[in-house]
N, C-alpha and C positions, 0 to 999 in steps of 0.2 A: 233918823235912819229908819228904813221897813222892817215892821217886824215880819223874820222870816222865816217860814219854817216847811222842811223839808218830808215827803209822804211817799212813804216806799208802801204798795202795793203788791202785796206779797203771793196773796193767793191762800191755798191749805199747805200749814206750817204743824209738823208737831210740837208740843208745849214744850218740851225740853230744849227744841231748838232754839223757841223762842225765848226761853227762856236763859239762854248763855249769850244768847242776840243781844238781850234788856239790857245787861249786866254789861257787857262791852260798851254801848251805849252809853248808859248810864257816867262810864268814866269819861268814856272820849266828851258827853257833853259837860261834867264837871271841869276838864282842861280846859273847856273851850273850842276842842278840835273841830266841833261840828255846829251845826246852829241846833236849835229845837226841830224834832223829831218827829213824825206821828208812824207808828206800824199799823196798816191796814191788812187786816188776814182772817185767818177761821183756822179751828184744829179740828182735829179729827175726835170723837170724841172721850173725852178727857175729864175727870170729877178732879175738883182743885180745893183743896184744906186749907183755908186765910191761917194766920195764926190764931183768931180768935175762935175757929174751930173747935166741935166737942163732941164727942164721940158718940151719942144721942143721937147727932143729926143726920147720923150714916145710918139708913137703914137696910141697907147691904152690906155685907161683909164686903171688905175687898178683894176675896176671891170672884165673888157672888159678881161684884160690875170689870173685873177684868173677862171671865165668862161671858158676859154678853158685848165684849168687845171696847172696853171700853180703861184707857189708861186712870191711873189715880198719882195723884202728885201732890206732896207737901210745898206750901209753897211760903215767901214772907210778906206775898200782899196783908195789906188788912179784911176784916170780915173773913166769914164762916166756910163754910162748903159750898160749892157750885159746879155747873156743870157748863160745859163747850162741846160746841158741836159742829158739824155743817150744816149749812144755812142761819149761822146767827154770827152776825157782824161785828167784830173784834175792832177795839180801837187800843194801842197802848200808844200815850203820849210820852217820850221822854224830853221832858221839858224842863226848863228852869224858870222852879217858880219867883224868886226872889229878882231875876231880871223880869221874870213879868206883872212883878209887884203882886202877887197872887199867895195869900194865907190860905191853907189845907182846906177849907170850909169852901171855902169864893172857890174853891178849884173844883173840891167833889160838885157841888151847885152848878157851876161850867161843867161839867160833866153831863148833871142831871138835864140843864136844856137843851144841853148838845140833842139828848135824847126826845125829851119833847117836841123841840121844832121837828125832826125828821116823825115823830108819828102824826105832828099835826098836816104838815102835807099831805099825807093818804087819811085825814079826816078822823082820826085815832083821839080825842082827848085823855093826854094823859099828865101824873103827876108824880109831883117828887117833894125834898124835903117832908118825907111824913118821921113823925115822932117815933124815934126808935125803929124804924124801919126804911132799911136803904136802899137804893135804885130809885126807879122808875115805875109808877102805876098806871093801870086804867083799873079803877074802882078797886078794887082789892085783891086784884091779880096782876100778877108783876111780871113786866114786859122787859126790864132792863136792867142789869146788873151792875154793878161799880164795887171795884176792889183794888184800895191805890198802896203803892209805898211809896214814900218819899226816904230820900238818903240825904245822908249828911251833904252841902251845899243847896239844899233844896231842890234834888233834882228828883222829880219825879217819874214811875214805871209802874207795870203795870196798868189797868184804867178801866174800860166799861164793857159788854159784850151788850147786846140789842138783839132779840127773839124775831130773825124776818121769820121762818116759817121751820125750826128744827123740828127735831120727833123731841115732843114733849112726852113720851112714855121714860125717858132717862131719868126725869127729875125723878120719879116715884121713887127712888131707887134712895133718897137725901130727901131733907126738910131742908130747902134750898134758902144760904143763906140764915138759917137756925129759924128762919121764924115760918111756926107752926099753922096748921088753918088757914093758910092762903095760897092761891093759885098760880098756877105759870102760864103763861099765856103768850102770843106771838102776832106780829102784824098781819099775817094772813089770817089767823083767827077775827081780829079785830075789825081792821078793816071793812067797809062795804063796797069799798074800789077794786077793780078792777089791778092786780100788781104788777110793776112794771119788773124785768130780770132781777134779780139778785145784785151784779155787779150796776146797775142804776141807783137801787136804793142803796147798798153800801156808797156809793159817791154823793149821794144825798147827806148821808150820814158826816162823810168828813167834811163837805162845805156846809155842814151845821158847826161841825165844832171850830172851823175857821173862823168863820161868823162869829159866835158865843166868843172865844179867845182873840179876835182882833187882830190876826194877822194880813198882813197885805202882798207880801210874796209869797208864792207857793212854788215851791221845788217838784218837782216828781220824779221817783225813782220805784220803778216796776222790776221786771224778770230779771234784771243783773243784778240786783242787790245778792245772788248767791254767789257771786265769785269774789 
């Protein structure tokens, strides 16, 4: 049988929406009711508390990043503080790992070349698995973010965000992710190409993790998914 999995293209969602989205998700795919999942979208901008968060890595009050527009949310991915925004490419898989034979590790790593293949098209070298430090690199400044939860059946939510071009002035505001002395960076920084839209390289992005994950059917559901 194909593996198949279904990509609603959402557009700008706010976190909390998406976030009661996940969770419905999450059961209907634990039933069964639905196949594997991808949400394709961006928030508006939003700083997010992994649980592994600590209070250090905010260097804003949260009065301070609501003032500049910006929401704050506890949340129960894993890892640290982070930020969302427009123009950076949101991928949350709800997926079942254990139908895809996939351990937590093999999954964040499918994750992390999801990300690499789509920077190596626009000519980006970049890396992952580094020791203690997670996402996505070019040299020592971090293009890509991964922050998963898995739930009991092994269903995974949450997943990775990818820097096309946001305002990197937000980060200042956090030690992105807890780890200090390193940079945030974005494919339009990187790059030496010429960029094609936004909604191009987000569709780069999901037929990378297609690719990476091994799926052979792909579903599409866009602007209805809100009814």
């Amino acid at each position: 049988m194909a593996r198949k999995l279904e990509v609603w293209r959402m557009g700008m969602v706010k976190y909390i929406d998406a976030l009661e989205l996940q969770s419905k998700l999450v059961e209907q795919r634990r039933q069964g009711s639905i196949p594997d999942t991808l949400l394709s979208l961006q928030h508006p901008p939003t700083f997010t508390l992994g649980k592994r968060h600590t209070i250090h890595n905010i260097i804003s009050s949260p009065d301070v990043l609501q003032s500049i527009g910006a929401e704050v949310h506890f949340t129960e991915r894993g890892g640290d503080v982070t930020f969302h925004g427009p123009h950076q490419a949101i991928l949350y898989p709800i997926i079942s790992l254990r139908e895809s034979k996939l351990g937590a590790r093999r999954y964040v790593e499918g994750l992390e070349d999801t990300m690499i293949k789509l920077a190596a098209l626009y000519k980006v070298e970049a890396k992952g698995r580094m020791a203690k430090e997670t996402g996505v690199w070019v040299e020592n400044r971090k293009i890509g973010a991964i922050g998963v939860r898995i739930s009991s059946g092994g269903i995974s939510s949450h997943g990775l965000a990818f820097n096309i071009d946001p305002d990197l002035n937000f980060f200042s505001h956090i030690i992105p992710c807890g780890i200090p002395d390193k940079q945030v960076t974005s494919l339009c920084k990187e790059s030496s190409l010429q960029l094609p839209d936004e909604d191009t390289i987000t569709q780069e992005l999901i037929k990378s993790f297609v690719e990476v994950f091994s799926y052979e059917e792909i579903l599409w559901k866009d602007d209805h998914w809100r009814s």
